[in-house]
Backbone as CSV, one residue per row, in Angstrom:
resi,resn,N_x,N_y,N_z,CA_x,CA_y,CA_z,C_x,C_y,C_z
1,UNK,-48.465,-7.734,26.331,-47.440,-7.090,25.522,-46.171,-6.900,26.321
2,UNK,-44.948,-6.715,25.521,-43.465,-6.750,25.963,-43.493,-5.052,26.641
3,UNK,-42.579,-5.114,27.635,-42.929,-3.689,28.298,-41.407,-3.360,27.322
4,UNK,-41.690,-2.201,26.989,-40.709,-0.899,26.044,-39.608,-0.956,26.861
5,UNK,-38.505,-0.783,26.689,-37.078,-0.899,26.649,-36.564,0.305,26.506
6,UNK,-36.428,1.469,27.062,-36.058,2.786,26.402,-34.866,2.714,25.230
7,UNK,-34.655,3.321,24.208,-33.940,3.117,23.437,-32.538,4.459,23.580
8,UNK,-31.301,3.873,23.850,-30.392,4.559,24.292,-29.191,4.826,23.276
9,UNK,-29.458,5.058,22.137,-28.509,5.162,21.077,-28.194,6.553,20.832
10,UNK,-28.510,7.849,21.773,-28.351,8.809,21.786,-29.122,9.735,21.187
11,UNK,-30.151,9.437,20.377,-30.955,9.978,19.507,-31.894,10.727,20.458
12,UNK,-32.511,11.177,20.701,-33.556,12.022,21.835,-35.014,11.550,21.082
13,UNK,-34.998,11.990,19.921,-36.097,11.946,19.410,-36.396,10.700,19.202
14,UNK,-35.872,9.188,18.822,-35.992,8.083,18.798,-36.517,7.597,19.632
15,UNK,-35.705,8.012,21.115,-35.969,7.674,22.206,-37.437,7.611,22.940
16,UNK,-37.954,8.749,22.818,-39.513,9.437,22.603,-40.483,8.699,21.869
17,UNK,-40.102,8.241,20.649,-40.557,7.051,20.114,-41.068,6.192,20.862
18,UNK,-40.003,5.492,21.027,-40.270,3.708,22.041,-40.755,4.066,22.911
19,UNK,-41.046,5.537,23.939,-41.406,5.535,25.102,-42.926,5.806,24.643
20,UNK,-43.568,5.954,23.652,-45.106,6.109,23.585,-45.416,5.265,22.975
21,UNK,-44.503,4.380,22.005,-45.898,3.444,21.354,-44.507,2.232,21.538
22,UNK,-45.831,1.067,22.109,-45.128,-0.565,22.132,-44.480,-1.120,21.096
23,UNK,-43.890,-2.013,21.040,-43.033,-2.279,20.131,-43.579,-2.549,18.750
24,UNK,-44.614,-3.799,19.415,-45.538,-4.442,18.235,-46.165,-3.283,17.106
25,UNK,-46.036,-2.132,17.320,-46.690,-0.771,17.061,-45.651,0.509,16.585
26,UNK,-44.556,-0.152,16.790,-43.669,1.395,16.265,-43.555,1.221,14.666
27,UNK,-43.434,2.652,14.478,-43.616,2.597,13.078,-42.105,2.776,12.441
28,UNK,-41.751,1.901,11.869,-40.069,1.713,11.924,-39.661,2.857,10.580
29,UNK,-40.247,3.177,9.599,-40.193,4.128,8.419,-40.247,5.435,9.207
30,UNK,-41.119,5.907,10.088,-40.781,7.448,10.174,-39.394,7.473,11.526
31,UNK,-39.314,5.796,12.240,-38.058,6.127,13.121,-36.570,6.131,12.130
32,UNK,-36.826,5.488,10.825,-35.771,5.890,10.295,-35.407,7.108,9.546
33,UNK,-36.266,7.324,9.129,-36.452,8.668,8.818,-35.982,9.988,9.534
34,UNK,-36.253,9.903,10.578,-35.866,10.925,11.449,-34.631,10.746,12.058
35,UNK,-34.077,9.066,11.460,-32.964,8.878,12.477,-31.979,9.344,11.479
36,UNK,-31.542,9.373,10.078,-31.047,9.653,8.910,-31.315,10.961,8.696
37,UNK,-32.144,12.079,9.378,-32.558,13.450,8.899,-30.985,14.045,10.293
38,UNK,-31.239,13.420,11.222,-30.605,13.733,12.528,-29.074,13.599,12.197
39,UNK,-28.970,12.404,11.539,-27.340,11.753,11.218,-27.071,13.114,10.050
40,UNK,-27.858,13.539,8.913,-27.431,13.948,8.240,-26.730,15.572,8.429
41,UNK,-28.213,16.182,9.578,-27.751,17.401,9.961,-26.658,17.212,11.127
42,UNK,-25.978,16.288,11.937,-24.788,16.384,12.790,-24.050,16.460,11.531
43,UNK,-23.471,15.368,10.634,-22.636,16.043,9.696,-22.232,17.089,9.352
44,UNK,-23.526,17.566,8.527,-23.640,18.900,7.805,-22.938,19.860,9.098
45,UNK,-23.083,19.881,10.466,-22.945,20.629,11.298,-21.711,20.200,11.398
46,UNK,-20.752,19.158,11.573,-19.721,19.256,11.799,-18.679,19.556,10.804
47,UNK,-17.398,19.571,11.174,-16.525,19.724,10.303,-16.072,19.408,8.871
48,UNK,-17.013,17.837,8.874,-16.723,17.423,8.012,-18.011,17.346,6.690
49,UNK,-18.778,18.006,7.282,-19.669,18.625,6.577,-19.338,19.832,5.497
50,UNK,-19.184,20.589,6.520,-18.159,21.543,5.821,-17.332,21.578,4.708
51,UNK,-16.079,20.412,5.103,-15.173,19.846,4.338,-15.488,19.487,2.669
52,UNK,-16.946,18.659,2.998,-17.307,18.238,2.030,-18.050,19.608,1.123
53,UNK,-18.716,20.039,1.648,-19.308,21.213,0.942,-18.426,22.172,0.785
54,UNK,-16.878,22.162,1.047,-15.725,23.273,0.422,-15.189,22.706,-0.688
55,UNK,-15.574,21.160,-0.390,-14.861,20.401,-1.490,-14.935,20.417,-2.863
56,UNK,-16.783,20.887,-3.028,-17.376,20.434,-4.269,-17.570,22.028,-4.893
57,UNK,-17.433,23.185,-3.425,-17.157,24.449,-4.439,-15.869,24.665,-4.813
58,UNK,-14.722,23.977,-4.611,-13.808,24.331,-4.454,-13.127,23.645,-6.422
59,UNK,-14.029,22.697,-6.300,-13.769,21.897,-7.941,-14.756,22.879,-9.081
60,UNK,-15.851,23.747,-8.844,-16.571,24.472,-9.271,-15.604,25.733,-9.905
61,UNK,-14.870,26.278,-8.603,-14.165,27.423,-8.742,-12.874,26.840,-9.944
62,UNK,-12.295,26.003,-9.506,-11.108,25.624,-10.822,-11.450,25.489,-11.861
63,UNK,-12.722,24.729,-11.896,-13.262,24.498,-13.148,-13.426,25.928,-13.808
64,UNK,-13.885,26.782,-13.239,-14.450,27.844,-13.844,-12.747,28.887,-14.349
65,UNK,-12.077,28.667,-13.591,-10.641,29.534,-13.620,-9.924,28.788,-14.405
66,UNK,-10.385,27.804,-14.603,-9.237,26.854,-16.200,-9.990,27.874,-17.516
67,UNK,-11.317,27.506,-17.810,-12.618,27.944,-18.615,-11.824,29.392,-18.769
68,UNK,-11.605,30.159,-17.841,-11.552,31.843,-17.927,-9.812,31.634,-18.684
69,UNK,-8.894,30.897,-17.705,-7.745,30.940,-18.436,-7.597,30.424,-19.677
70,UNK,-8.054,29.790,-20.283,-7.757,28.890,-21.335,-8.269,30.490,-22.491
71,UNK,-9.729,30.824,-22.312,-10.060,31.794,-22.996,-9.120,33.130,-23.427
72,UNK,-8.286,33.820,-21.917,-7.468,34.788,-21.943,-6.257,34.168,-22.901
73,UNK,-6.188,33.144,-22.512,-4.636,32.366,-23.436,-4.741,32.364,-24.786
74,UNK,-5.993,31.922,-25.223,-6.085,32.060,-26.458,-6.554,33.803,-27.558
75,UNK,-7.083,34.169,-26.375,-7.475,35.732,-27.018,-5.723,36.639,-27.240
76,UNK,-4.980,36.005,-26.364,-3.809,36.843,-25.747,-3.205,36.061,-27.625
77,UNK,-3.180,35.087,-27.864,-2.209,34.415,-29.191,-3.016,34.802,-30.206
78,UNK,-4.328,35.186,-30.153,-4.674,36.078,-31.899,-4.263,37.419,-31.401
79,UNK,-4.170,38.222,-30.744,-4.056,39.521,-30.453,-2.740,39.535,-31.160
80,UNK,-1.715,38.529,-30.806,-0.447,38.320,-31.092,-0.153,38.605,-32.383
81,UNK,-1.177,37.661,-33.269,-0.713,37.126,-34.359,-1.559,38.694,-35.363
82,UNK,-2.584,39.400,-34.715,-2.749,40.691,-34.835,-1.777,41.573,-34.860
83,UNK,-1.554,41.584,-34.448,0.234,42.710,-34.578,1.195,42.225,-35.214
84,UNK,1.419,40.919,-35.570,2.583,40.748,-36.283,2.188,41.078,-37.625
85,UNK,1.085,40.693,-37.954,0.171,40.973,-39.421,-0.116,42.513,-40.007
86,UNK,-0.429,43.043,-38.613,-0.735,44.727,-39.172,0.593,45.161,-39.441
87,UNK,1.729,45.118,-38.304,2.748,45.564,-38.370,3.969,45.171,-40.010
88,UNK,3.196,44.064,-40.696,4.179,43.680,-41.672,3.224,44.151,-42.715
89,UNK,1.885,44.186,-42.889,0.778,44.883,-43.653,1.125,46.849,-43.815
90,UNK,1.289,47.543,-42.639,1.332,48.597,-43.187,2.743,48.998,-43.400
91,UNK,3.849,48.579,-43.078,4.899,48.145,-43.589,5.432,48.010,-44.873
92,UNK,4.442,47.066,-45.586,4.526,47.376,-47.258,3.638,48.378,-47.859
93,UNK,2.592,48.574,-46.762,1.561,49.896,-47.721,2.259,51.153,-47.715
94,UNK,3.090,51.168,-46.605,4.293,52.626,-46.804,4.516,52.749,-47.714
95,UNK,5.320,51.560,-47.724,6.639,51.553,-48.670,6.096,51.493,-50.046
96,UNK,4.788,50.613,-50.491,4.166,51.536,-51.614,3.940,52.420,-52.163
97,UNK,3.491,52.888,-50.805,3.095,55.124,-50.621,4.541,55.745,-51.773
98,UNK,5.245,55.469,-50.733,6.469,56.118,-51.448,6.754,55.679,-52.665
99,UNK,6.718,54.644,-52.841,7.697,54.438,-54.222,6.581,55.055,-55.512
100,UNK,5.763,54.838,-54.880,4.334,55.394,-55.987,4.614,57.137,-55.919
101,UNK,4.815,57.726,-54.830,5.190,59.287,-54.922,6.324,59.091,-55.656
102,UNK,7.405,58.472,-55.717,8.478,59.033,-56.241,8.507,58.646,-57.605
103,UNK,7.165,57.825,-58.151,6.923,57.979,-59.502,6.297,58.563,-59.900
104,UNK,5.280,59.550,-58.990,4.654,60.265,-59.946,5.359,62.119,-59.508
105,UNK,6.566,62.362,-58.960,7.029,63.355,-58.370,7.345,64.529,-59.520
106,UNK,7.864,64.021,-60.529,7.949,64.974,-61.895,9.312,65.051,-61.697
107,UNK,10.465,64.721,-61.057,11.987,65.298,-61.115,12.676,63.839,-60.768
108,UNK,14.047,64.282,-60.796,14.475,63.304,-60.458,15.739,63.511,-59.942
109,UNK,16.745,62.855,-58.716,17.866,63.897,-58.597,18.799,62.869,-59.094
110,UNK,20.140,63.173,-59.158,21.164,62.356,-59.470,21.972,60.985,-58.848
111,UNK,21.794,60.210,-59.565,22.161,58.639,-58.914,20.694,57.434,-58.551
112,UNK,19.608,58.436,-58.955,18.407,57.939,-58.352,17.735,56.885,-59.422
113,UNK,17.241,55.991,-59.124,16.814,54.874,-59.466,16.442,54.856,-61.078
114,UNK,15.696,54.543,-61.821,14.704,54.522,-63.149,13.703,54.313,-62.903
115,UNK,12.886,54.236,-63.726,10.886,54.417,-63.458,10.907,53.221,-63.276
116,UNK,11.625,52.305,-64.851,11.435,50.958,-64.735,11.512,49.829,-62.891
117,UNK,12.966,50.274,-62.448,13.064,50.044,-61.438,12.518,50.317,-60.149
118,UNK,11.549,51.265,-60.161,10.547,52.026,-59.407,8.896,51.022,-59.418
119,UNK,9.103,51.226,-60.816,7.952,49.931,-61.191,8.307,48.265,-60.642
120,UNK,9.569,48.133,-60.678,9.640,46.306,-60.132,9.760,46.313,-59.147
121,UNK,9.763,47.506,-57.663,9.734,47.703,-56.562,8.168,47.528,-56.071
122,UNK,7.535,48.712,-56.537,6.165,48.470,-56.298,5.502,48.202,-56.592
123,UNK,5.779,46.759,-57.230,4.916,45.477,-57.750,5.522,44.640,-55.842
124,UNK,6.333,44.791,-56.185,6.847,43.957,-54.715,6.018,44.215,-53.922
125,UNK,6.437,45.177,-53.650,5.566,46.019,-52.339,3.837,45.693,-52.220
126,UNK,3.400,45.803,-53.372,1.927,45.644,-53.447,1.444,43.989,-53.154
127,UNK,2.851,43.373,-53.811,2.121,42.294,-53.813,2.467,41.639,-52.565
128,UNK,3.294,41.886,-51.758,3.932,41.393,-50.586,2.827,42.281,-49.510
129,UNK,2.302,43.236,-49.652,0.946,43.726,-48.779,-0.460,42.647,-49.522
130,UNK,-0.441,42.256,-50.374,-2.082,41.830,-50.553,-1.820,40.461,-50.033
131,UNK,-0.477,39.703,-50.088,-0.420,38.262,-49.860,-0.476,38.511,-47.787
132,UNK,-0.180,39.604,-47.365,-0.555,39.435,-45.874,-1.855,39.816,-45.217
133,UNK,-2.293,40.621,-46.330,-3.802,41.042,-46.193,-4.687,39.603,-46.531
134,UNK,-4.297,38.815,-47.456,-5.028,37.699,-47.880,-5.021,37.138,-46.272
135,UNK,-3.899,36.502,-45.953,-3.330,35.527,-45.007,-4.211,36.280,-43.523
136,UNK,-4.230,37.643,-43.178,-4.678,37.929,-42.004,-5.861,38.720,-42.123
137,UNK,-6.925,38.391,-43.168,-8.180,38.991,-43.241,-9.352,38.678,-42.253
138,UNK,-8.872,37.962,-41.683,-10.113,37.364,-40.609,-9.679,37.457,-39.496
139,UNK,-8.590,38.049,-39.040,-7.928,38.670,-38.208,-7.982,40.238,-37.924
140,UNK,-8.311,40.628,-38.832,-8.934,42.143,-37.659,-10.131,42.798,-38.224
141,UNK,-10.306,43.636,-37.315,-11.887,44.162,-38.007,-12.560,44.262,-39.065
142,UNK,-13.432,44.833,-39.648,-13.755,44.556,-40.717,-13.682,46.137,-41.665
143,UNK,-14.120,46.776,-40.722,-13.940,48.332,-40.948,-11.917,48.489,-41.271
144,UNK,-10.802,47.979,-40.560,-9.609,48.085,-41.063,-9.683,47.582,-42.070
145,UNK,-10.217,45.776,-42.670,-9.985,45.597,-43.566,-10.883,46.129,-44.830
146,UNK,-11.739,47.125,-44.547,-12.781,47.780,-46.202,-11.321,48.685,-46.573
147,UNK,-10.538,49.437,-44.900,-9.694,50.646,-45.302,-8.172,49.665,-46.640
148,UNK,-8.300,48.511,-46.226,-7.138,48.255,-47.022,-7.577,48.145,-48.143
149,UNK,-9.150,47.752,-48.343,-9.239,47.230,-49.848,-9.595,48.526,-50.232
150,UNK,-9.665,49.840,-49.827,-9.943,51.142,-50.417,-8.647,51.525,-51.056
151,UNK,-7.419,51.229,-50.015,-5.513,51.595,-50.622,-5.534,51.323,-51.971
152,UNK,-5.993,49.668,-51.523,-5.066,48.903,-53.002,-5.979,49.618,-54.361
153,UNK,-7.527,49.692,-53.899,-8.153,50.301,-54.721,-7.559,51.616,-55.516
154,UNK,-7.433,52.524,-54.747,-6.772,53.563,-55.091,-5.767,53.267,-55.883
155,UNK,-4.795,52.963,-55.014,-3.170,52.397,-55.542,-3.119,52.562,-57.097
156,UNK,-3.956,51.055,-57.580,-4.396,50.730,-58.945,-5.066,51.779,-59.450
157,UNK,-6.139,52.591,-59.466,-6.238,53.482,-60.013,-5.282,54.709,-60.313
158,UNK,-4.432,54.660,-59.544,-3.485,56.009,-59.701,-2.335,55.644,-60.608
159,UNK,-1.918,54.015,-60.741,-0.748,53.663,-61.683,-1.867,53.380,-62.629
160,UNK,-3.021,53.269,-63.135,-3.756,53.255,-64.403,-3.812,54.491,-64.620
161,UNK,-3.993,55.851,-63.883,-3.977,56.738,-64.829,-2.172,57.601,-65.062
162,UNK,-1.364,56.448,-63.794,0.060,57.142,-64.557,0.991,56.194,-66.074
163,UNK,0.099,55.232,-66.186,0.181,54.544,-67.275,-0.089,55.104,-68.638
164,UNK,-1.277,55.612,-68.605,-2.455,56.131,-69.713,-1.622,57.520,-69.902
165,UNK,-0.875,58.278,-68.732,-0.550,59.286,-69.218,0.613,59.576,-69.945
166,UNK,1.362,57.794,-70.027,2.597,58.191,-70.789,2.221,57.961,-71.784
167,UNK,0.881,57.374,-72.233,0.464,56.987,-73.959,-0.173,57.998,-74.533
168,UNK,-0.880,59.099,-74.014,-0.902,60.379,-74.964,-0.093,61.338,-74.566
169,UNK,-0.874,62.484,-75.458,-0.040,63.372,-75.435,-1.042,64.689,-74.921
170,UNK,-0.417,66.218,-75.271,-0.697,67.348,-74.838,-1.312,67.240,-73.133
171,UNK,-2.437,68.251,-73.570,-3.177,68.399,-72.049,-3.905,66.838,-71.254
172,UNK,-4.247,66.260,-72.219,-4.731,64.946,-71.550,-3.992,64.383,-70.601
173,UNK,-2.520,64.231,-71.510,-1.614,63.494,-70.722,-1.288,63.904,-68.853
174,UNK,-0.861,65.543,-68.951,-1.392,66.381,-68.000,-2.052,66.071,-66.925
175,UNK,-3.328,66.223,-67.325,-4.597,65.965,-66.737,-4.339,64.752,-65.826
176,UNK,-3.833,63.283,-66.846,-3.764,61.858,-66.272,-2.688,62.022,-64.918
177,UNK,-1.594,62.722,-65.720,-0.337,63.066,-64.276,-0.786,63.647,-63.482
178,UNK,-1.703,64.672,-63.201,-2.147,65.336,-62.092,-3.087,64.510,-60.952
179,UNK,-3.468,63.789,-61.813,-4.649,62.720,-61.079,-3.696,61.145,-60.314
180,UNK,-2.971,60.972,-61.058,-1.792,59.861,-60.330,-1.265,60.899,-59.383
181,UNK,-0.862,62.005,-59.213,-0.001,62.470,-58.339,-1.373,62.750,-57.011
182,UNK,-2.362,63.434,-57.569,-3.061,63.574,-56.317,-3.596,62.163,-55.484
183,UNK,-3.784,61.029,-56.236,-3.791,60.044,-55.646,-2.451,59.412,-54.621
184,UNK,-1.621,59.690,-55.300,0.056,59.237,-54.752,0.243,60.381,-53.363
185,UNK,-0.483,61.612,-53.495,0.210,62.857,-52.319,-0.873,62.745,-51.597
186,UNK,-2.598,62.490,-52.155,-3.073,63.066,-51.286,-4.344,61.611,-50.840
187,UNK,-4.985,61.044,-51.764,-5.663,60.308,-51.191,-4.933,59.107,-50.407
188,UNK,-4.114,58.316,-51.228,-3.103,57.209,-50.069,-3.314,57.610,-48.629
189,UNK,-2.514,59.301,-48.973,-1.927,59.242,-47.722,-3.117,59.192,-46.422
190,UNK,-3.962,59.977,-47.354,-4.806,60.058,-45.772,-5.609,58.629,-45.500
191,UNK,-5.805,57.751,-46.842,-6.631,56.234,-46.226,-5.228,55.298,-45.735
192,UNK,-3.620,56.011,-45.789,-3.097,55.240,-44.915,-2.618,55.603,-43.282
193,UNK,-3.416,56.683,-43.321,-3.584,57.651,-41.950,-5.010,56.769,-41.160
194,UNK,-5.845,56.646,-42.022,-6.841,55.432,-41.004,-6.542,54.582,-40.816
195,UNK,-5.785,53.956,-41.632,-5.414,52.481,-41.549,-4.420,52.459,-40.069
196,UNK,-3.556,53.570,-40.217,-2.559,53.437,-38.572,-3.427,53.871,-37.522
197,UNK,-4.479,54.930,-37.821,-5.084,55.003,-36.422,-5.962,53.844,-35.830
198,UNK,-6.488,53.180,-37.030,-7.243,51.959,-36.357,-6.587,50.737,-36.143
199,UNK,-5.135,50.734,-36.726,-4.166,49.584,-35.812,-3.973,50.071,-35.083
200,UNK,-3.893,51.100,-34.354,-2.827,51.883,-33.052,-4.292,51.512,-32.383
201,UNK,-5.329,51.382,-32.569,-6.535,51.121,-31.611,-6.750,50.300,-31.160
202,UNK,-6.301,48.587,-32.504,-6.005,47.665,-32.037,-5.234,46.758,-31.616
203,UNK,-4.072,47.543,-31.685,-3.099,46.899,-31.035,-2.340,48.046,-29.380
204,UNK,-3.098,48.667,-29.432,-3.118,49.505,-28.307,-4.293,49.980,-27.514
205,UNK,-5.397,49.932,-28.273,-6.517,50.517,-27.069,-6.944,51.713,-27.249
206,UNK,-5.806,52.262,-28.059,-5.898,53.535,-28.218,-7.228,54.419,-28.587
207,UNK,-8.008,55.442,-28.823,-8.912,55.615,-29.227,-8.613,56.893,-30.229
208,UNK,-8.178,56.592,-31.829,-7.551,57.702,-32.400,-8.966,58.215,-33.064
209,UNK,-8.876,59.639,-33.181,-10.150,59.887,-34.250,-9.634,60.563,-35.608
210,UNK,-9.899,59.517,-36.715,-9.598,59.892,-38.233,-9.965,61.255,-38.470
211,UNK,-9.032,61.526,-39.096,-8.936,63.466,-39.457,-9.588,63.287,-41.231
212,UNK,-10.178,62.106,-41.402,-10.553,61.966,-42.662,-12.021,60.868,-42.704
């Protein structure tokens, strides 16, 4: 047999190899093996080991900070489109409020409008609140939006019974005016008192607690 050749490629452990078993006899699968386990951990140990393993967290982390931004970007443009909606929504439910009090107020002072004209106002008003309530119903909670469909609810009930009360007469009629006015002074106002505390919640954070 060929006498062994020490093997000088720097490997230690290779080396050890060739020095115990003859050539005809080395087992070339576990010398590569160990020679590729050796190559892999100098890498890993050097710099550029490193490099590489900053590399592939480093595409992990962006990836993940696009994912987070893209989310904030888009939560930040309904929040948006949340406030422009509440803010033009209770806007006309005011301005309902009122024009509905000042039809069912019982007086009237001088220079001041007609019923008729009171009436083609808050048709406006109502209908210029249900066409933004339509448009931004899936836009905020669900609990704000039962409080709007409770307003309009009301609303309509209080001009049906200030309707009914100009068609009879004596105490009935009475009766019908007292019931439009307590709707117009007192229920509106307070389901349009939830309605601002639970926009001021969501468009502020705020944490209001309904006095109703």
């Amino acid at each position: 047999m060929l006498d062994m050749v020490p093997c000088e490629i720097g490997l230690h452990g290779i080396c050890g190899y060739f020095d115990h078993y003859p050539y005809g006899h080395m087992n070339w699968t576990n010398c590569t093996t160990r020679f590729v386990i050796e190559a892999a951990v100098t890498v890993v140990g050097s710099g550029l080991g490193t490099t590489v393993v900053g590399f592939f967290f480093q595409r992990k982390l962006d990836r993940e900070l696009e994912i987070q931004k893209a989310f904030l970007t888009r939560t930040s443009r309904v929040h948006e489109r949340q406030i422009d909606a509440l803010m033009k929504l209770y806007r006309d439910l005011d301005k309902a409020q009122g024009l509905f009090q000042r039809l069912t107020s019982g007086s009237r002072v001088a220079g001041e409008v007609s019923d008729d004209e009171y009436h083609r106002l808050l048709q406006c008003a109502v209908r210029s609140a249900q066409d933004t309530f339509s448009e931004c119903h899936l836009l905020i909670p669900s609990l704000l939006a039962q409080q709007c469909d409770a307003f309009f609810a009301t609303l309509f009930n209080g001009q049906l019974n200030l309707q009914c009360a100009e068609m009879v007469p004596g105490n009935e009629r009475a009766e019908l005016f007292q019931d439009a006015r307590d709707t117009a002074f007192k229920q509106m106002p307070a389901l349009l008192q939830q309605i601002e505390n639970d926009a001021r919640s969501l468009i502020h954070g705020e944490q209001v607690k309904n006095s109703v």
